[in-house]
C-alpha positions as CSV (number, residue, x, y, z in Angstrom):
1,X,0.0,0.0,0.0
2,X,1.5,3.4,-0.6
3,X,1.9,6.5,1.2
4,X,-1.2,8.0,-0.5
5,X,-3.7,5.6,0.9
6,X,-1.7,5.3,4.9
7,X,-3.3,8.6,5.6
8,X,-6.5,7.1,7.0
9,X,-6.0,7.3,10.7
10,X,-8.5,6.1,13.5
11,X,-9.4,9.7,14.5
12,X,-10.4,9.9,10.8
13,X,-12.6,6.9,11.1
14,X,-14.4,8.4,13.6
15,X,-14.9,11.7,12.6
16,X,-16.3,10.1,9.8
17,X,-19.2,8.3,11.2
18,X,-19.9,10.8,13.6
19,X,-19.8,13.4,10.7
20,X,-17.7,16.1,10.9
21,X,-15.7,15.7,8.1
22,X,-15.4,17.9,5.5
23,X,-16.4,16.7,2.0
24,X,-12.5,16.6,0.7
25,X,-11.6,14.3,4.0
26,X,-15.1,12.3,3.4
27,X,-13.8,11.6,0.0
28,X,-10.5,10.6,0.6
29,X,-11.8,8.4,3.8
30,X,-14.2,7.0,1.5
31,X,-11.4,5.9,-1.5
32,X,-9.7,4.5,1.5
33,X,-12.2,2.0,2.6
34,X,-12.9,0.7,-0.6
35,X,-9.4,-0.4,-0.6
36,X,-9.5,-1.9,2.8
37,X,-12.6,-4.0,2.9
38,X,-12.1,-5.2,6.9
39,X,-11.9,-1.7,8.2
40,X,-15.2,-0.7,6.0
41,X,-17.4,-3.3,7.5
42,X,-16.1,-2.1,11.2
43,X,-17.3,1.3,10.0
44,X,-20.7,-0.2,9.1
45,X,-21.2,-1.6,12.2
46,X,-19.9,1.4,14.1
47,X,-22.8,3.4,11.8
48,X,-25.3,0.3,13.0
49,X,-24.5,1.0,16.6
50,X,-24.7,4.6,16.2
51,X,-28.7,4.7,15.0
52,X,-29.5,2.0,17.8
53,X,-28.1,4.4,20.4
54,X,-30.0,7.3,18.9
55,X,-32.9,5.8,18.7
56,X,-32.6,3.9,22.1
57,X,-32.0,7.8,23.6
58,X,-34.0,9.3,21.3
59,X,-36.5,10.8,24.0
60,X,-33.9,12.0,26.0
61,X,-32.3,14.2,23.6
62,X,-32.0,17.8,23.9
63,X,-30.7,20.1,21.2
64,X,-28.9,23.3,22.6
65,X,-27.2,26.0,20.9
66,X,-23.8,25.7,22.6
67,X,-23.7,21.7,21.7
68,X,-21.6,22.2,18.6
69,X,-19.2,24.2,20.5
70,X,-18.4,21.9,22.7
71,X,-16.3,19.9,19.7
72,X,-15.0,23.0,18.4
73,X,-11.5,24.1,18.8
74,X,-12.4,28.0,18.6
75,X,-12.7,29.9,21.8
76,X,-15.5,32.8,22.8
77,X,-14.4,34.3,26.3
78,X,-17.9,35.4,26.7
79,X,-19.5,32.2,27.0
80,X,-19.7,30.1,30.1
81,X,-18.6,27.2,28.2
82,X,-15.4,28.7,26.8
83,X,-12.7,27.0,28.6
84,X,-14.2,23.6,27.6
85,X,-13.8,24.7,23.9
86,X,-10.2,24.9,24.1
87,X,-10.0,20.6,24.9
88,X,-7.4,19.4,22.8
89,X,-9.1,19.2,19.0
90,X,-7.5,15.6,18.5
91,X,-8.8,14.5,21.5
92,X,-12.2,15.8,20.8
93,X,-11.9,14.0,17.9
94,X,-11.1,10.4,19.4
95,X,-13.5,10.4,22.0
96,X,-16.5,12.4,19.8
97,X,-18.8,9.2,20.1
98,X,-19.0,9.3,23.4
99,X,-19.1,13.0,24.2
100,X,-22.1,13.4,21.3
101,X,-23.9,11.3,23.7
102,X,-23.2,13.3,26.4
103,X,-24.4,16.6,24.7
104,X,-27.6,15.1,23.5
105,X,-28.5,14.1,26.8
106,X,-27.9,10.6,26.6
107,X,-27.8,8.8,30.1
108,X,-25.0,6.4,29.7
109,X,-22.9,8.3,27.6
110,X,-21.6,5.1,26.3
111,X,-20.6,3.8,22.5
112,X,-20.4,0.0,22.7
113,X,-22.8,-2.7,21.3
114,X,-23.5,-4.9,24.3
115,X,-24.5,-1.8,26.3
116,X,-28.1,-2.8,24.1
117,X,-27.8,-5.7,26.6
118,X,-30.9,-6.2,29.3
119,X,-29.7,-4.9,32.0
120,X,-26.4,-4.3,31.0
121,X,-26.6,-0.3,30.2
122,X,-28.2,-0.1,33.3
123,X,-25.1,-0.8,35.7
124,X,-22.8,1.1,33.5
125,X,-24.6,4.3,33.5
126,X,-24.6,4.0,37.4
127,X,-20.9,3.3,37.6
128,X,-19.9,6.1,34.9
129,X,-22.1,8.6,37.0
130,X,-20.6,7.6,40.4
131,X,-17.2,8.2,39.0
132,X,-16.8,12.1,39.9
133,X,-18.6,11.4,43.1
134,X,-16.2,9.2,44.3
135,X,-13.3,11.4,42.8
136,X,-14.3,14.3,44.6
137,X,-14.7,12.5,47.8
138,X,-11.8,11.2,47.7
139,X,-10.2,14.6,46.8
140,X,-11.7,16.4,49.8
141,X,-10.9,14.2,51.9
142,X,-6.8,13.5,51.0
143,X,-6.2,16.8,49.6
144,X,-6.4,18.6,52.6
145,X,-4.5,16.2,54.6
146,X,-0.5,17.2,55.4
147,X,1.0,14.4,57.0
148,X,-0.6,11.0,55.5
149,X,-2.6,12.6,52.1
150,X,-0.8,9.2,50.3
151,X,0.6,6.1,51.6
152,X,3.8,5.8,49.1
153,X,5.4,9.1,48.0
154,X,7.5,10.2,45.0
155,X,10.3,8.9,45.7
156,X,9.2,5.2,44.8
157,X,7.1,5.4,41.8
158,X,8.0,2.4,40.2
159,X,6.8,0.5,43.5
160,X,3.8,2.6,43.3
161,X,3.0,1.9,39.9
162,X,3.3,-1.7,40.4
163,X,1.5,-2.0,43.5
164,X,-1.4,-0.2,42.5
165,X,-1.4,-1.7,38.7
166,X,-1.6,-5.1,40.4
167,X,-4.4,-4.1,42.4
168,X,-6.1,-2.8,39.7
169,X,-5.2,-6.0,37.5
170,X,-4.4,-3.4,34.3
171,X,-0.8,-2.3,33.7
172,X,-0.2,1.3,35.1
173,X,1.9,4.2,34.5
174,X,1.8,7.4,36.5
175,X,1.6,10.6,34.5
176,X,3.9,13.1,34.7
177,X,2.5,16.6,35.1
178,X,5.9,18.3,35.6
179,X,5.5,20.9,32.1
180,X,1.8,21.8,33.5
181,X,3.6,23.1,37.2
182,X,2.5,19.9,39.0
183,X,4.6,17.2,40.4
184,X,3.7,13.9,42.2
185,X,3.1,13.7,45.9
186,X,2.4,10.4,45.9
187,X,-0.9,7.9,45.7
188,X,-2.5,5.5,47.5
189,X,-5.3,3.0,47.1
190,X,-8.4,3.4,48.2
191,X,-12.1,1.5,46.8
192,X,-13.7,2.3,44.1
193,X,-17.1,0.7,42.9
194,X,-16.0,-1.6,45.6
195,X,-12.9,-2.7,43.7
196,X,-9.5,-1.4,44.3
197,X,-8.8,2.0,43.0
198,X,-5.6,4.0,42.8
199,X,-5.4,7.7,43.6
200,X,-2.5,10.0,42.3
201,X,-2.0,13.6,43.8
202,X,-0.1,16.5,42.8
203,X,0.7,19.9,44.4
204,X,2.0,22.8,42.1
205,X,4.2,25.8,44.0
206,X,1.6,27.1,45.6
207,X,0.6,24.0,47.3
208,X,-2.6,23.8,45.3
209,X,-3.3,20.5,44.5
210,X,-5.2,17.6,42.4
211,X,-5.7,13.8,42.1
212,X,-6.0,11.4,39.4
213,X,-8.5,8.3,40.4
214,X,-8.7,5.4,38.5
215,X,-10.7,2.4,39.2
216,X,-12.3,-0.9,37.3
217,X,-14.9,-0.7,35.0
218,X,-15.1,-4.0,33.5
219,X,-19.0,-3.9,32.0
220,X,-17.5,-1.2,29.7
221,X,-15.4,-1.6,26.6
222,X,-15.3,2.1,25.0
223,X,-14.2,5.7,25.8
224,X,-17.1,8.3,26.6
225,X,-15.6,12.2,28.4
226,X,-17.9,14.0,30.4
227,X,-17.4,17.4,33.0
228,X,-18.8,17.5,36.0
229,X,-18.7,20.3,39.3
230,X,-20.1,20.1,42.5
231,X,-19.4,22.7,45.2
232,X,-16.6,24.5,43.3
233,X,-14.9,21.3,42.4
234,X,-14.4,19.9,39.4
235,X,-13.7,17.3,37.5
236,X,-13.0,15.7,33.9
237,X,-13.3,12.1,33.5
238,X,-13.8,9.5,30.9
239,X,-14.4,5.6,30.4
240,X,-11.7,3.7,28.3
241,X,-11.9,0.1,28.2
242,X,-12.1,-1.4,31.6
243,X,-10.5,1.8,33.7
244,X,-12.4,4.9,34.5
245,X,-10.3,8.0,35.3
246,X,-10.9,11.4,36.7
247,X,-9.3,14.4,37.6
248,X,-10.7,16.2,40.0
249,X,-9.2,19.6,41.8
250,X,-10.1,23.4,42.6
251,X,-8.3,25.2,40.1
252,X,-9.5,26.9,37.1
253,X,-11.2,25.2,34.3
254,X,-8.8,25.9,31.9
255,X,-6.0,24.3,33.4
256,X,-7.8,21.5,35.3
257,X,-8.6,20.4,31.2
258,X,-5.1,20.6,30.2
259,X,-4.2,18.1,33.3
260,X,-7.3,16.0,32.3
261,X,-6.1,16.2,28.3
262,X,-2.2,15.4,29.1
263,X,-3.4,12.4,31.5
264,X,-5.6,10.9,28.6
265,X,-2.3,11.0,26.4
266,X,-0.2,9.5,28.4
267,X,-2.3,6.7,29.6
268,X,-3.7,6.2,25.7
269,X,0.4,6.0,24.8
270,X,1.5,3.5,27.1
271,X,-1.9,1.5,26.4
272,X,-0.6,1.4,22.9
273,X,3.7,0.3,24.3
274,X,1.8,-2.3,26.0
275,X,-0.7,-4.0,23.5
């Protein structure tokens, strides 16, 4: 296969079932598939899964004005959504099944086929929405502490990593924050869903500070991003294959997203070392 026809990458894929390529890239995506039969019946399934969820959340849906800006990399300062706008574009793109579900109202916020299982979608939708709830629990409670906020500090990541990836029975790496002004102050495990879970924190300069909480999600197979504040703290986390993750802290928006968007790639890249 030449160069010409390597150009189709799995963002593309997705962007075009979910529509938001332009007719040129729709094209070209198009010319590719016809060329790799395999990847064009995934893409017919995907599109197959796509109108069952719609029309499965069809009565939930709610069409606002601001929706289409959530997926668009240009900023307005003036609206209340603005910092969300500036979430990394090639994210957006990778995880634009799930989020469309989110900004249409669906409850589960999930792409997958056996969510159409009886009673499957169910116990996902209540694990993906006790996520932040358990992140910013856990955050109010450890943040605050000075002495015993984690139970293995930076100076043994590697044991930390291990311990906690064995706990969680999914290889683990611990993301470094150090280019957004964060560094590690350790983790510690705590339950989550009543499963082990790991907990990261960080403390910039100032002594402001965040966590990163993973736990198990095995009833779930896809990625889905969703926001969420309560009390003046926030957090961004998503579902990707059986881990859910959130980051969860006090400071602004803007920068609690870039956290949120540099976690995603570095747990995404050492997925991809791994497999």
């Amino acid at each position: 296969m030449t160069d010409e026809w390597n150009t189709v990458s799995e963002n593309d894929l997705h962007a075009y079932v979910d529509g938001f390529l332009n007719e040129a890239d729709k094209a070209r995506v198009e010319q590719w598939l016809e060329r790799n039969p395999a990847r064009a019946e995934d893409i017919r399934q995907w599109q197959a899964q796509a109108g069952e969820l719609r029309a499965m959340f069809s009565t939930y849906a709610r069409s606002d004005e601001r929706d289409r800006a959530l997926l668009s990399p240009k900023t307005n300062p003036d609206e209340a959504t603005a910092s969300a706008n500036r979430w990394n574009a090639g994210l957006a793109r990778r995880i634009a099944a799930g989020l469309l579900l989110f900004v249409a109202g669906a409850l589960t916020g999930l792409y997958a086929p056996h969510i159409l299982a009886p009673g499957r979608s169910d116990r996902v939708a209540e694990v993906a929405e006790s996520l932040p709830r358990q992140a910013q629990s856990a955050f109010l409670i450890y943040a605050s502490e000075v002495r015993h906020a984690v139970e293995v500090g930076p100076d043994q990541q590697t044991h930390l990593a291990n311990w906690l990836g064995k706990r969680l029975d999914h290889p683990l790496n611990i993301p470094d924050l150090s280019k957004l002004g964060f560094s590690l102050v350790g983790g510690r495990l705590l339950p989550v869903n009543g499963k082990a879970g790991a907990l990261f924190m960080y403390e910039d300069a100032s002594g402001q500070r965040l966590t990163v909480l993973l736990g198990r999600n095995p009833d779930n197979r896809e990625t889905s991003f969703r926001i969420d504040n309560s009390g003046g703290v926030e957090t961004f986390y998503w579902i990707d294959g059986p881990i859910g993750y959130a980051v969860t802290g006090e400071v602004p928006r803007a920068l609690l997203q870039k956290v949120a968007d540099e976690c995603y790639r570095q747990f995404e890249g050492a997925g991809e070392a791994k497999s």
